[in-house]
Backbone as a printed PyTorch tensor [residue, N CA C, xyz], in Angstrom:
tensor([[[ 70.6790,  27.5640, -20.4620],
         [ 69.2860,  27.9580, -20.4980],
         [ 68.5830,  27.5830, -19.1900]],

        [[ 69.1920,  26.0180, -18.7310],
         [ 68.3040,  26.1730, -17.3140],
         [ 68.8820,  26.9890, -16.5430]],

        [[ 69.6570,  27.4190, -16.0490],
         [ 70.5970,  28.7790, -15.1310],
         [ 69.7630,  29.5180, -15.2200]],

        [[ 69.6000,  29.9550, -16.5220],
         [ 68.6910,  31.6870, -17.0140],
         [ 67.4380,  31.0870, -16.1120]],

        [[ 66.5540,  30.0940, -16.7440],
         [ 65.0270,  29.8110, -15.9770],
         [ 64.9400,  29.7180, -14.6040]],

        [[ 66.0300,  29.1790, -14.1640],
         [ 65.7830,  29.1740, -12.3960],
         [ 66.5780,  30.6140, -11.7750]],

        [[ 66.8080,  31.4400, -12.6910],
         [ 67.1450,  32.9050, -11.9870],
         [ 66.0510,  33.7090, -11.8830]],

        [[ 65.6920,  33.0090, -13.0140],
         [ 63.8450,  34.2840, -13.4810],
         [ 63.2020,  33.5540, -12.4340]],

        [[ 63.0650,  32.0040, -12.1780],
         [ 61.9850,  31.8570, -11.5470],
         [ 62.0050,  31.8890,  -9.7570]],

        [[ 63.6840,  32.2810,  -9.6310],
         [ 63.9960,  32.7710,  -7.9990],
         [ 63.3870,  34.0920,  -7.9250]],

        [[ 64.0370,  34.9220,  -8.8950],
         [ 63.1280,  36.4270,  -8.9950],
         [ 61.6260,  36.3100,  -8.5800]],

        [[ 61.2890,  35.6140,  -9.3260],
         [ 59.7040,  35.7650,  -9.2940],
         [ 59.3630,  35.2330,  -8.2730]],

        [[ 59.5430,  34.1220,  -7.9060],
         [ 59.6530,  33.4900,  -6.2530],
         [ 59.6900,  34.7880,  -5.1500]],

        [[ 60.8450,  35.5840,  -5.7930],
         [ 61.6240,  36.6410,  -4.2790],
         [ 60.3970,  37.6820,  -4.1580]],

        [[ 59.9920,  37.9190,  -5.3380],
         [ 59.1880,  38.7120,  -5.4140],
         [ 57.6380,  38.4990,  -4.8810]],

        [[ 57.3310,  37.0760,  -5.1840],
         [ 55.9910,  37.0820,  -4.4590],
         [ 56.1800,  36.3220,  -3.2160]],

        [[ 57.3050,  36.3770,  -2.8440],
         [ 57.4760,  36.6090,  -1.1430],
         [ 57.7310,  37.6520,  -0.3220]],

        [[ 57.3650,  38.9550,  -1.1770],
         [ 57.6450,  39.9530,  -0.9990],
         [ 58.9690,  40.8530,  -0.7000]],

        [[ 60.0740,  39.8700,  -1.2140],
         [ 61.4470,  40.4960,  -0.8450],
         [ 61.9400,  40.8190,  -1.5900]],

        [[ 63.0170,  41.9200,  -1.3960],
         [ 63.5460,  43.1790,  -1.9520],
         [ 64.8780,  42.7160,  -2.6360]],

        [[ 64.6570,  43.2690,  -4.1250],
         [ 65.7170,  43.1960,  -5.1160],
         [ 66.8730,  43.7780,  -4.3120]],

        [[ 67.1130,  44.6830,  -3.6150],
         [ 68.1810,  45.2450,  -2.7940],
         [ 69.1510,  44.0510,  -2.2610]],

        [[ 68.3800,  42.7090,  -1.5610],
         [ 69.1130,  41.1030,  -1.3020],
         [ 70.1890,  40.9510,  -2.1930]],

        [[ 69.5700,  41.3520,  -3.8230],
         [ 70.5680,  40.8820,  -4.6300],
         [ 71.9520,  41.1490,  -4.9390]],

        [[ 71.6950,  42.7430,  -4.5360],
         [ 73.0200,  43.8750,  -4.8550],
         [ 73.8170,  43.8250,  -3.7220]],

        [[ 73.6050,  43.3520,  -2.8930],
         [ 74.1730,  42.9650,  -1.3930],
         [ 75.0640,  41.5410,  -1.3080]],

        [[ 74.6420,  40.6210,  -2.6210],
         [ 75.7650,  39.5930,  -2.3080],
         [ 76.8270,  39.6820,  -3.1230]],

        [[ 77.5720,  39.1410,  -2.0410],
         [ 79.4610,  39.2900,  -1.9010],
         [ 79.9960,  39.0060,  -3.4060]],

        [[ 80.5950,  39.2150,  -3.7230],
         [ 81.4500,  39.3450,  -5.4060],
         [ 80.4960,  38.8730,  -6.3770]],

        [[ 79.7960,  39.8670,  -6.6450],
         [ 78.3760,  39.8280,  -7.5260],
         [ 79.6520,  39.9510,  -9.0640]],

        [[ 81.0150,  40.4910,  -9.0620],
         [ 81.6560,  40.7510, -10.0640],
         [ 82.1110,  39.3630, -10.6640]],

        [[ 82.6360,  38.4650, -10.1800],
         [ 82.5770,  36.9530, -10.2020],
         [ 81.9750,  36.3670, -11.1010]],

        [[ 80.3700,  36.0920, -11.2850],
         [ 79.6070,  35.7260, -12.0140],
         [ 79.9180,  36.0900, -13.2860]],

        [[ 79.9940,  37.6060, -13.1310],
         [ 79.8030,  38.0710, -14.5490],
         [ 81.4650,  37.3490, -15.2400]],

        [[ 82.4900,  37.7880, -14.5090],
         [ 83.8770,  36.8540, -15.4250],
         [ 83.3330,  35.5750, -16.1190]],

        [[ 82.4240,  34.9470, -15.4120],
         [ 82.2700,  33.3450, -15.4650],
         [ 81.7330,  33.0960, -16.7780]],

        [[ 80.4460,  33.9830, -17.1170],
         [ 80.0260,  34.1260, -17.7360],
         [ 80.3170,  34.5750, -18.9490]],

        [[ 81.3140,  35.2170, -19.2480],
         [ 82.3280,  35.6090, -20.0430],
         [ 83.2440,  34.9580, -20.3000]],

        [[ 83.6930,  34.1140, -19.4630],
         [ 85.1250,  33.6710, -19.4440],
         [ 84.3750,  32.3800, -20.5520]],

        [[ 83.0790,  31.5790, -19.9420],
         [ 82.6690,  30.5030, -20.3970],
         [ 81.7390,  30.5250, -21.4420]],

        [[ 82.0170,  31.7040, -22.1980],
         [ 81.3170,  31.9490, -23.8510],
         [ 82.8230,  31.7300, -24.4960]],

        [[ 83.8380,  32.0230, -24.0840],
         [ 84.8830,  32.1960, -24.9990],
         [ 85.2350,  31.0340, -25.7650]],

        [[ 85.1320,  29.8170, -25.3170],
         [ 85.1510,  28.3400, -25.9980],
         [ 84.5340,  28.1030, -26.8360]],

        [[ 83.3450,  28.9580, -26.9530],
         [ 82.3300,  28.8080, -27.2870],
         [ 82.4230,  29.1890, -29.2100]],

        [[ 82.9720,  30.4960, -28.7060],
         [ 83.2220,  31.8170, -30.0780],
         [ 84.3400,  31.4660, -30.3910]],

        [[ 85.2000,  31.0330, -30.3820],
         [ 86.6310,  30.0110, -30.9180],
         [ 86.8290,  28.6140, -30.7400]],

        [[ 86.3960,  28.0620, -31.3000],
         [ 85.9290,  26.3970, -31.7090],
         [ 87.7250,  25.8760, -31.8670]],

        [[ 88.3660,  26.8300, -32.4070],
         [ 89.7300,  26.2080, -33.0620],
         [ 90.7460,  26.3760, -31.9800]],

        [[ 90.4840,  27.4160, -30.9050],
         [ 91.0460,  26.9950, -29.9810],
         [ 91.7140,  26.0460, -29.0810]],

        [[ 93.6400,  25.9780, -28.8810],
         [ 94.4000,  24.6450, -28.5990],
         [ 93.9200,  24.2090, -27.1890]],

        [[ 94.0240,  23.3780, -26.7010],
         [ 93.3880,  22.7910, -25.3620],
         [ 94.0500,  23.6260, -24.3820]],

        [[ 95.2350,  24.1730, -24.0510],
         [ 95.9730,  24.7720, -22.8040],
         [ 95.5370,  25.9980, -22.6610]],

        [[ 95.1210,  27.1680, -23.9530],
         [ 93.8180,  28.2340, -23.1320],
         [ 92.8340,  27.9810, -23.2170]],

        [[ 92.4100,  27.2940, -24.1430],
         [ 90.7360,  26.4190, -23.3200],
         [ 90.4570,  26.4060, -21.7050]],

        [[ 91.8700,  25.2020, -21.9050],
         [ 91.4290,  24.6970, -20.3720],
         [ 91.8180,  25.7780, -18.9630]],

        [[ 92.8940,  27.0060, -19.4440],
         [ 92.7240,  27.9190, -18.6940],
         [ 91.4270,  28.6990, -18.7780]],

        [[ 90.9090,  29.2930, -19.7510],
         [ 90.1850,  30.2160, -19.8680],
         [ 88.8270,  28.9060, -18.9190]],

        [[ 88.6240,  28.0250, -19.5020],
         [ 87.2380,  27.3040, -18.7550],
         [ 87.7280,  27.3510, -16.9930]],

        [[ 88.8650,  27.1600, -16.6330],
         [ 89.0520,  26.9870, -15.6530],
         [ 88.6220,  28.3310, -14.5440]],

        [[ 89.2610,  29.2910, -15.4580],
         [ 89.1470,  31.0880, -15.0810],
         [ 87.5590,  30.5920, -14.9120]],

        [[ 86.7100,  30.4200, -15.5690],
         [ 85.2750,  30.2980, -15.2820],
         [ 84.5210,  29.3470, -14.4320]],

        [[ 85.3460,  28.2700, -13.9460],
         [ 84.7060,  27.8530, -12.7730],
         [ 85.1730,  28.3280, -11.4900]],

        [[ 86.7360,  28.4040, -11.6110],
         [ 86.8610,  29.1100, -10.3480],
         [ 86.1070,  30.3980, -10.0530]],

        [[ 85.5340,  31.6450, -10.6850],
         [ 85.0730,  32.6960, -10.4320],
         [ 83.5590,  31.7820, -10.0740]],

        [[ 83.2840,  30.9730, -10.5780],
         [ 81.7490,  30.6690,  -9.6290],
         [ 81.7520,  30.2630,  -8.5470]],

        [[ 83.2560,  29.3590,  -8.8910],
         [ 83.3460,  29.0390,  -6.7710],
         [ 83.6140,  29.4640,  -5.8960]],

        [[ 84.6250,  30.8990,  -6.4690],
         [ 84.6180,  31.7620,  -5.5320],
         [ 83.6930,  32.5880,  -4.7920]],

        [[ 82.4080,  32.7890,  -6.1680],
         [ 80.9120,  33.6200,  -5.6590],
         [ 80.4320,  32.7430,  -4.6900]],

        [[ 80.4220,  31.7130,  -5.0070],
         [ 79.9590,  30.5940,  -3.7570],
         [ 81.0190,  30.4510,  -2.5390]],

        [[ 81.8340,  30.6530,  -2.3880],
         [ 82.2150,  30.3470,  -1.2500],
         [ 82.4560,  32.0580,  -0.7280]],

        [[ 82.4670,  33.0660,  -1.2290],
         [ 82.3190,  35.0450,  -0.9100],
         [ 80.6980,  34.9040,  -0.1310]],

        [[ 79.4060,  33.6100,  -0.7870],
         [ 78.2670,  34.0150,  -0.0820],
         [ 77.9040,  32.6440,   0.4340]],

        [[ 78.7590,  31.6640,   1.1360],
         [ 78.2460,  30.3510,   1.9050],
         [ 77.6810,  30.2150,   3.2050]],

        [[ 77.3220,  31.7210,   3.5360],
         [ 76.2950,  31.8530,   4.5410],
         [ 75.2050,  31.5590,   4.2540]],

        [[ 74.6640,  31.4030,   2.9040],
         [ 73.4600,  31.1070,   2.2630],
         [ 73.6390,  29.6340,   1.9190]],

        [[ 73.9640,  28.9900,   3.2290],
         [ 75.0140,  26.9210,   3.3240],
         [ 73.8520,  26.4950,   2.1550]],

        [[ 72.4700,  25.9510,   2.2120],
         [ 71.7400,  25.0730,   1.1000],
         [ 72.2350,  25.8900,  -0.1150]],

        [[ 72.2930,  26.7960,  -0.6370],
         [ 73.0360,  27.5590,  -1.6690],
         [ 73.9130,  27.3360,  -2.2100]],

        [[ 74.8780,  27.6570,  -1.1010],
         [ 76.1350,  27.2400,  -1.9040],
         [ 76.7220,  25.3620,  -1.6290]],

        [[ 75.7570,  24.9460,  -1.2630],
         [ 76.1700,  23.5380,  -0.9010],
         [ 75.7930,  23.2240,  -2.4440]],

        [[ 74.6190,  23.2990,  -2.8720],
         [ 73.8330,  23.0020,  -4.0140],
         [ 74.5970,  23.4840,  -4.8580]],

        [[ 74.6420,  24.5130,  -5.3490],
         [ 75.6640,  25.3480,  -6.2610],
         [ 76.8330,  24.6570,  -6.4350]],

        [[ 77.6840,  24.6300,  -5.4070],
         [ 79.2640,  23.8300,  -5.1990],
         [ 79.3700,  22.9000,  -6.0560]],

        [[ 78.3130,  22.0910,  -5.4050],
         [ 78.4560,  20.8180,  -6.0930],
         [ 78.5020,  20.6650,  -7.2540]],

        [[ 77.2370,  21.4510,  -8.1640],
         [ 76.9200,  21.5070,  -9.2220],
         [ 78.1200,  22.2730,  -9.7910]],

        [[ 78.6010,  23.1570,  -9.4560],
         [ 79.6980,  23.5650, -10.4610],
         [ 81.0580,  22.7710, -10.0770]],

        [[ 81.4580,  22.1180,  -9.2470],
         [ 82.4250,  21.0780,  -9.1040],
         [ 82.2100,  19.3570, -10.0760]],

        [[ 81.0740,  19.6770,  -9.6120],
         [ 80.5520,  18.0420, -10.7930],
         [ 80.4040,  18.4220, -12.0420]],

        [[ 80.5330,  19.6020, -12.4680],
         [ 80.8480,  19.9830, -14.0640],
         [ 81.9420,  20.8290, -14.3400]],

        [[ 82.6740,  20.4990, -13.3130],
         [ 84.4530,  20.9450, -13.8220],
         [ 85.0840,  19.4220, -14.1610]],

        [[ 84.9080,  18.4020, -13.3840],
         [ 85.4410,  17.1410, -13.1180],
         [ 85.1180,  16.9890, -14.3130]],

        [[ 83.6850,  16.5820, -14.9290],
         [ 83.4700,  15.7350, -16.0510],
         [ 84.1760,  16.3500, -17.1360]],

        [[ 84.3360,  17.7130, -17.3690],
         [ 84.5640,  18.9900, -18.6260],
         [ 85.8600,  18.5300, -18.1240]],

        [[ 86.6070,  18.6970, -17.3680],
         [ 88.1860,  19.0350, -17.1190],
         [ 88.7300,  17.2740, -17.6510]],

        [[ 87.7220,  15.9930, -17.2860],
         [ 88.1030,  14.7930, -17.4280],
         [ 88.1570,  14.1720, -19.1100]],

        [[ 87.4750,  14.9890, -20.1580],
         [ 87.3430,  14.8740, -21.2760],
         [ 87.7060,  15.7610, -22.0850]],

        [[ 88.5780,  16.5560, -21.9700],
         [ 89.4050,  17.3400, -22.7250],
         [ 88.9070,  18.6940, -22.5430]],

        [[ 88.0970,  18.6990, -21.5750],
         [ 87.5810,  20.1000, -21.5840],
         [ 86.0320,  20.3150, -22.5900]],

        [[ 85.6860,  19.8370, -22.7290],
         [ 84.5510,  19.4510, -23.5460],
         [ 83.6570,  18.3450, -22.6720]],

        [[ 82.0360,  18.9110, -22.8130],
         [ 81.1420,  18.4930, -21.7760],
         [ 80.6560,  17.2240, -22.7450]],

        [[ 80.7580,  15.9840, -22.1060],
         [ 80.0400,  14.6090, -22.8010],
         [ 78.5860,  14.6080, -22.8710]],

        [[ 78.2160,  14.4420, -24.0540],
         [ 76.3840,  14.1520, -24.2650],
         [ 76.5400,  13.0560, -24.1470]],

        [[ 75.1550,  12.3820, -23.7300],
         [ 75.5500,  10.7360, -23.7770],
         [ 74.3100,  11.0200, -25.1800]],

        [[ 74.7380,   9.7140, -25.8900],
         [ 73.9240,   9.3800, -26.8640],
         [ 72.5090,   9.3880, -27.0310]],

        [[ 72.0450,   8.7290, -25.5600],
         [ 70.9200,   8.0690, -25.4590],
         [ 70.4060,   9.2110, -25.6690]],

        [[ 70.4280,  10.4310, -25.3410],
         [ 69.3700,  11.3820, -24.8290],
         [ 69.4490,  12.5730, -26.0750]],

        [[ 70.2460,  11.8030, -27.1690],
         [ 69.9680,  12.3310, -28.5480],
         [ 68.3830,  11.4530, -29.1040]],

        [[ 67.9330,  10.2690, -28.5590],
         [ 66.8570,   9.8490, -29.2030],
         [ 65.5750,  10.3660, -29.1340]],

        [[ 65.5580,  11.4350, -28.2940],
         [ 64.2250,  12.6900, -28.0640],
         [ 64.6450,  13.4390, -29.0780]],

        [[ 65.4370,  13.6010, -30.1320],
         [ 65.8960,  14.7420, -30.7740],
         [ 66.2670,  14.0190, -32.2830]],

        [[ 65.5770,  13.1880, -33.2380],
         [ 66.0200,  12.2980, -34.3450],
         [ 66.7360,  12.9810, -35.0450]],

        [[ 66.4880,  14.1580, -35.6750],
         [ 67.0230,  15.1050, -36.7440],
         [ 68.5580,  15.0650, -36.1700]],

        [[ 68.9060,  15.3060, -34.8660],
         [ 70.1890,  16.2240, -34.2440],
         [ 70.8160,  14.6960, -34.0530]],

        [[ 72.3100,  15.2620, -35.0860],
         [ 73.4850,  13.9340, -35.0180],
         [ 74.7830,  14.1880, -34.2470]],

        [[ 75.4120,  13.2530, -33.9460],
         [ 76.7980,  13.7190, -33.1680],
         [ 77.4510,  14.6030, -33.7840]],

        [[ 77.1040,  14.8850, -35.0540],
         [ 78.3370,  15.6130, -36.0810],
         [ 77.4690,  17.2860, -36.0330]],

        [[ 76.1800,  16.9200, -35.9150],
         [ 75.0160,  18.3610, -35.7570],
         [ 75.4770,  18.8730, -34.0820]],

        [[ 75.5130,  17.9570, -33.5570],
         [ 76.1570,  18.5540, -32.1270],
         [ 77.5410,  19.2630, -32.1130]],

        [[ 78.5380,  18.2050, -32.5370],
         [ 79.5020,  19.5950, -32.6430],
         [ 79.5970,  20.4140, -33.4970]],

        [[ 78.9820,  20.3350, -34.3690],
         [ 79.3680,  21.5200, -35.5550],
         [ 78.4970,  23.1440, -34.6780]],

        [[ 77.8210,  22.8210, -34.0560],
         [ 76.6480,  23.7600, -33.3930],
         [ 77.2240,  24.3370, -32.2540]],

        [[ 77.4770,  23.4600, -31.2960],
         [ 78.9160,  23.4560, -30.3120],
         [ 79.9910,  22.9110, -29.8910]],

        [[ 80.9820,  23.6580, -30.5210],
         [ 82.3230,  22.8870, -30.2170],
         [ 82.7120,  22.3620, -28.7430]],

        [[ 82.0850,  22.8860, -28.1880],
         [ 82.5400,  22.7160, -26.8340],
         [ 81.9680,  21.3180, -25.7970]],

        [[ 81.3280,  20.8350, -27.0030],
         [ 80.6000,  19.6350, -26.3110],
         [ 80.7240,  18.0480, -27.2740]],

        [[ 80.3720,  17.0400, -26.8410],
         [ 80.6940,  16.0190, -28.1070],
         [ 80.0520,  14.9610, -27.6960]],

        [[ 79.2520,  14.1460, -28.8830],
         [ 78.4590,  12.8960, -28.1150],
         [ 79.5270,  11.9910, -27.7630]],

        [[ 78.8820,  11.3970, -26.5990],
         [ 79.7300,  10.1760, -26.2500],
         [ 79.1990,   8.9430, -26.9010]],

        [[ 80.2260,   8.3330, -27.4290],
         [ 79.1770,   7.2550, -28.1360],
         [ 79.8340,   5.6670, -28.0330]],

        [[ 78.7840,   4.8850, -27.4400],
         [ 79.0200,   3.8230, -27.0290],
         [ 79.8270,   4.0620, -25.4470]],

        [[ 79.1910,   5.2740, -24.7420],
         [ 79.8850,   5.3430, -23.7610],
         [ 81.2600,   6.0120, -23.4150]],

        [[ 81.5540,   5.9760, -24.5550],
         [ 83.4480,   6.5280, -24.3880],
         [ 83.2520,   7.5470, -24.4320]],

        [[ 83.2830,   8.1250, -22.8730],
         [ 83.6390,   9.1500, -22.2590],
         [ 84.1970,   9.3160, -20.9170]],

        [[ 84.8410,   9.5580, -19.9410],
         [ 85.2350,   9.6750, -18.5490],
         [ 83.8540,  10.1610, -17.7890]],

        [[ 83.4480,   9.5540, -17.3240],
         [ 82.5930,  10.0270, -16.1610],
         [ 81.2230,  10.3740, -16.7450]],

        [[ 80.8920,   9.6840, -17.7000],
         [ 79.7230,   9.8550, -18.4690],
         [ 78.5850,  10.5580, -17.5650]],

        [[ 78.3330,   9.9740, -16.3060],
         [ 77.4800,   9.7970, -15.4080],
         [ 76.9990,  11.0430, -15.4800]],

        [[ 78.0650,  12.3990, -15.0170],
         [ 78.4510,  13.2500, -14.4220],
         [ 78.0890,  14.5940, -16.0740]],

        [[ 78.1020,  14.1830, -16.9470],
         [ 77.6940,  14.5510, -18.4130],
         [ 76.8850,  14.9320, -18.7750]],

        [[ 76.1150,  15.6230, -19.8820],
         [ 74.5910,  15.9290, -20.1580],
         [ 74.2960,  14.5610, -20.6630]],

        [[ 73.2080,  14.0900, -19.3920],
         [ 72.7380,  12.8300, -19.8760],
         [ 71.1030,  13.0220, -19.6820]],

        [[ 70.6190,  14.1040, -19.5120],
         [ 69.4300,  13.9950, -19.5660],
         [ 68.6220,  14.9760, -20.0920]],

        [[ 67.9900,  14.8310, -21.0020],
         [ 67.5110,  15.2310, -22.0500],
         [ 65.7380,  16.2030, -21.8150]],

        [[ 65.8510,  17.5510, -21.7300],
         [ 64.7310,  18.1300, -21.5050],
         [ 63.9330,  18.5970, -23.0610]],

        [[ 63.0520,  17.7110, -23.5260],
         [ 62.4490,  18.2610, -24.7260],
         [ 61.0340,  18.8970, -24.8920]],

        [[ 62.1200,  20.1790, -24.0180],
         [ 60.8600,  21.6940, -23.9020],
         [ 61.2180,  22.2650, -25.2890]],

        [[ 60.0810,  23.0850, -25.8770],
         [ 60.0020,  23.7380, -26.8530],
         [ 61.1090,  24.8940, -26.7550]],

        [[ 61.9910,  25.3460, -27.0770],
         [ 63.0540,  26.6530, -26.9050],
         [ 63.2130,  26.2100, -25.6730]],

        [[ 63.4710,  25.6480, -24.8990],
         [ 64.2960,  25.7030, -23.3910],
         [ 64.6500,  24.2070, -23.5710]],

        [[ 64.4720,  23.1880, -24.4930],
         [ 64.9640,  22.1950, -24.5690],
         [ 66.4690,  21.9570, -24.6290]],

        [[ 67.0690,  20.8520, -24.3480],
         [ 68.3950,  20.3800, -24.5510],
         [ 68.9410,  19.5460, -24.0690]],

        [[ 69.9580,  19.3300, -23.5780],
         [ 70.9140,  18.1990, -22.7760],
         [ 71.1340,  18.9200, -21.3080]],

        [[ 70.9980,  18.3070, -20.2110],
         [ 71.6010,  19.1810, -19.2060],
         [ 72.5610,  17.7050, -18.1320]],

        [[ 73.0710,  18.3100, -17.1820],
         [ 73.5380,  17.2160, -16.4650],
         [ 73.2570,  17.2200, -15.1720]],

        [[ 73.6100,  16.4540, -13.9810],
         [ 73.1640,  16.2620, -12.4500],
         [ 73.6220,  17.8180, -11.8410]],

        [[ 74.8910,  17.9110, -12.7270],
         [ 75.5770,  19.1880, -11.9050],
         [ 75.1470,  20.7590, -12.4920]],

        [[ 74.5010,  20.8470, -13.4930],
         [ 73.9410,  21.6740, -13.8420],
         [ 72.4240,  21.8860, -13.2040]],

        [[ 71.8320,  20.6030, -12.8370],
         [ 70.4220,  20.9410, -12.0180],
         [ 70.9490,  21.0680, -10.6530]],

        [[ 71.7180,  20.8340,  -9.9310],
         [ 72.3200,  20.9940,  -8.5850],
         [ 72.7680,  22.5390,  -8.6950]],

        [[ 73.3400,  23.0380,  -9.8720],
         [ 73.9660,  24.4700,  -9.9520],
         [ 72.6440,  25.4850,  -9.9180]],

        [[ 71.7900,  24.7240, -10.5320],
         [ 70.1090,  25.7240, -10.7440],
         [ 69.5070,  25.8310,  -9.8550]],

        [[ 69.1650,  24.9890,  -8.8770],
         [ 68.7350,  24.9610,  -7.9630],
         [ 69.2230,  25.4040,  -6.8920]],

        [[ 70.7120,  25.7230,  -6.6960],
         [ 71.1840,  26.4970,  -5.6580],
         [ 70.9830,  27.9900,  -6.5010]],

        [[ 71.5330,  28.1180,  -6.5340],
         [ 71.0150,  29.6490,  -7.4370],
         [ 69.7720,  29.8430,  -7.0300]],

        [[ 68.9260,  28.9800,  -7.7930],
         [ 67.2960,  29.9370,  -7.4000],
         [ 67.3700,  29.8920,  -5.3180]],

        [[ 67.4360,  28.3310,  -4.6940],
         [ 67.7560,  29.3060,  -3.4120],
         [ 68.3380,  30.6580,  -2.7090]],

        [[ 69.5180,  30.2610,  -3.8000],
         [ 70.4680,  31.6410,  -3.1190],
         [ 69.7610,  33.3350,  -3.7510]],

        [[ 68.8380,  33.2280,  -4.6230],
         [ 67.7830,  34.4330,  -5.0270],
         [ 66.9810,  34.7050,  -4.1590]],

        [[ 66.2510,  33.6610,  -3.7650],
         [ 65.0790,  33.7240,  -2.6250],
         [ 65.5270,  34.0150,  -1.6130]],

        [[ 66.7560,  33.5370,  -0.7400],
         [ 67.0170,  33.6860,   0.2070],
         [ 67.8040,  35.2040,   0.6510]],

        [[ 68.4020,  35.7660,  -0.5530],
         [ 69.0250,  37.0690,  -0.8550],
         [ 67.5290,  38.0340,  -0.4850]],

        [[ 66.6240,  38.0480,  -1.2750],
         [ 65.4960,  38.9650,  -1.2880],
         [ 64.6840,  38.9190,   0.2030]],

        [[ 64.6320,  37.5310,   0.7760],
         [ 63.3340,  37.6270,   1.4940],
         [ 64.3300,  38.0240,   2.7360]],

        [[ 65.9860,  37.6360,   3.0480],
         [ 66.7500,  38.2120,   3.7570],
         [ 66.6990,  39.5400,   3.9500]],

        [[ 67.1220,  40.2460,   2.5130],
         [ 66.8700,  41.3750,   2.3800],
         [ 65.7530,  41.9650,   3.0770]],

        [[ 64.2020,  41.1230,   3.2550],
         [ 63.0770,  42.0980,   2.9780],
         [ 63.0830,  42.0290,   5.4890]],

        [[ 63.4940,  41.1100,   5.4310],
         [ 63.5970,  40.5970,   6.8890],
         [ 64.9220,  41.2100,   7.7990]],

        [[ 65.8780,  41.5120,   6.7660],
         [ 66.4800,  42.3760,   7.8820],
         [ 67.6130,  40.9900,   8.3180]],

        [[ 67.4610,  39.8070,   7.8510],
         [ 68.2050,  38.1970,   8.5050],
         [ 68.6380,  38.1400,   7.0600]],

        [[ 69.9600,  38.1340,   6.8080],
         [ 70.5300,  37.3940,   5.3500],
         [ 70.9780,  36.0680,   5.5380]],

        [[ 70.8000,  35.4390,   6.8460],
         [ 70.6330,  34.1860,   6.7360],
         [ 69.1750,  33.4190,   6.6760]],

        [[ 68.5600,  33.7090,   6.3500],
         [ 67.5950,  32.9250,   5.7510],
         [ 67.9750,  31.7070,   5.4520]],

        [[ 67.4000,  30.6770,   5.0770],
         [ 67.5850,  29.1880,   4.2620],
         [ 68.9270,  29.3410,   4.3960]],

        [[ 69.6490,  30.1060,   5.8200],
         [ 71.4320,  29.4840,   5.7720],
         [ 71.3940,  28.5840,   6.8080]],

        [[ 72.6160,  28.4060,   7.3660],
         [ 73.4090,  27.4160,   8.4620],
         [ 73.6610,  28.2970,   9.5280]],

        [[ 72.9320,  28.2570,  10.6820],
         [ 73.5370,  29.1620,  11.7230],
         [ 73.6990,  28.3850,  12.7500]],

        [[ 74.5330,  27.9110,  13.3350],
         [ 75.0350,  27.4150,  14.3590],
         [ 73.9030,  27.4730,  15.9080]],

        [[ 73.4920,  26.8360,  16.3160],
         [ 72.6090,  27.0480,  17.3280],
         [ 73.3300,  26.7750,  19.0100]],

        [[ 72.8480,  27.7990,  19.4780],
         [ 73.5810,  27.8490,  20.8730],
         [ 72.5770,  28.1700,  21.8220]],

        [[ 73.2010,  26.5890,  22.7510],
         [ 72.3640,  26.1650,  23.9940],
         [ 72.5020,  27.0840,  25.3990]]])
C-alpha cells in the first residue's frame, strides 16, 4: 500500500511540475515490474505452498525489480534508493524462510490484531515474537496507523517508496525537459 501511495503521489508531483506522462512509457523494462508484481501475489494466493517454489517464485520477484532498477540507474538517487530497499527486503524475507518478520511491538497500535490474526490474513508474513527472527531490524517494524493505508512497513520498503516516487518525477519532468537525467548522476567534466 505504501508503493501504490508514493506512485500516485510521484504522479501528482510529475504532474504539477508540469512533466509529461510520456517520461513514464520511456523507462527501460517497464515489463519487469509488472512480473514482480505478479510473481509477488502468488505467495500470497497459495498459503500451502512448499518453501522451494516460494522461494523461487519470491525470488523471480525481486530479481525483476532489480533488474528495472539497474535497465533505469541513470536515474542514480532512484535506483540507489530503490536498490536498497528491495535488497533489504530480499535479505530479511530470504533470511526467515521467505516470510517477512513483524516485530511484535508494532502490533500494540493495533489491540484487536494477534500473531495468529496476522497469519491467518497473510501467510506470507509472521510475528516475531520475543524477537526470534533473523534480522528483525530489517522487518516490518514500524507501524503506520492510517485509516485504510495503515499497517506494518519496513526501512526497505520506505527506501523502495521513495525511490520510486523519485524515479516518477524524474521520468516526467525529464521527459517534459528533453534531459532524462534529471535527479541522475552525470559525471562532470573539467
Amino acid at each position: 500500500m505504501l508503493l501504490l501511495m508514493f506512485v500516485i503521489l510521484g504522479i501528482v508531483a510529475g504532474v504539477l511540475a508540469k512533466g509529461k506522462f510520456s517520461g513514464l512509457i520511456e523507462l527501460r523494462g517497464l515489463w519487469f515490474p509488472i512480473i514482480a508484481f505478479a510473481a509477488s501475489s502468488v505467495p500470497g494466493y497459495a498459503p500451502g505452498i512448499s518453501l522451494l517454489p516460494k522461494a523461487a517464485i519470491i525470488s523471480l520477484s525481486y530479481f525483476c525489480s532489480l533488474a528495472f532498477v539497474v535497465l533505469n540507474r541513470h536515474y542514480f538517487a532512484a535506483a540507489v534508493l530503490s536498490g536498497l530497499g528491495i535488497i533489504s527486503n530480499y535479505i530479511v524475507i530470504a533470511a526467515n524462510g521467505f516470510r517477512m518478520p513483524i516485530s511484535e511491538y508494532a502490533l500494540v497500535y493495533y489491540p484487536d490484531m494477534t500473531a495468529k490474526a496476522v497469519l491467518e490474513s497473510r501467510a506470507d508474513y509472521f510475528v516475531a515474537v520475543n524477537g526470534e527472527a533473523e534480522l528483525l531490524i530489517l522487518g516490518d517494524v514500524i507501524c503506520v496507523p492510517v485509516p485504510y493505508l495503515g499497517g506494518f512497513i519496513s526501512v526497505g520498503d520506505v527506501s523502495l517508496a521513495v525511490g520510486v516516487f523519485i524515479l516518477i518525477i524524474s521520468a516526467m519532468i525529464g521527459a517534459k525537459s528533453g534531459n532524462e537525467y534529471v535527479f541522475s548522476w552525470t559525471p562532470h567534466r573539467h
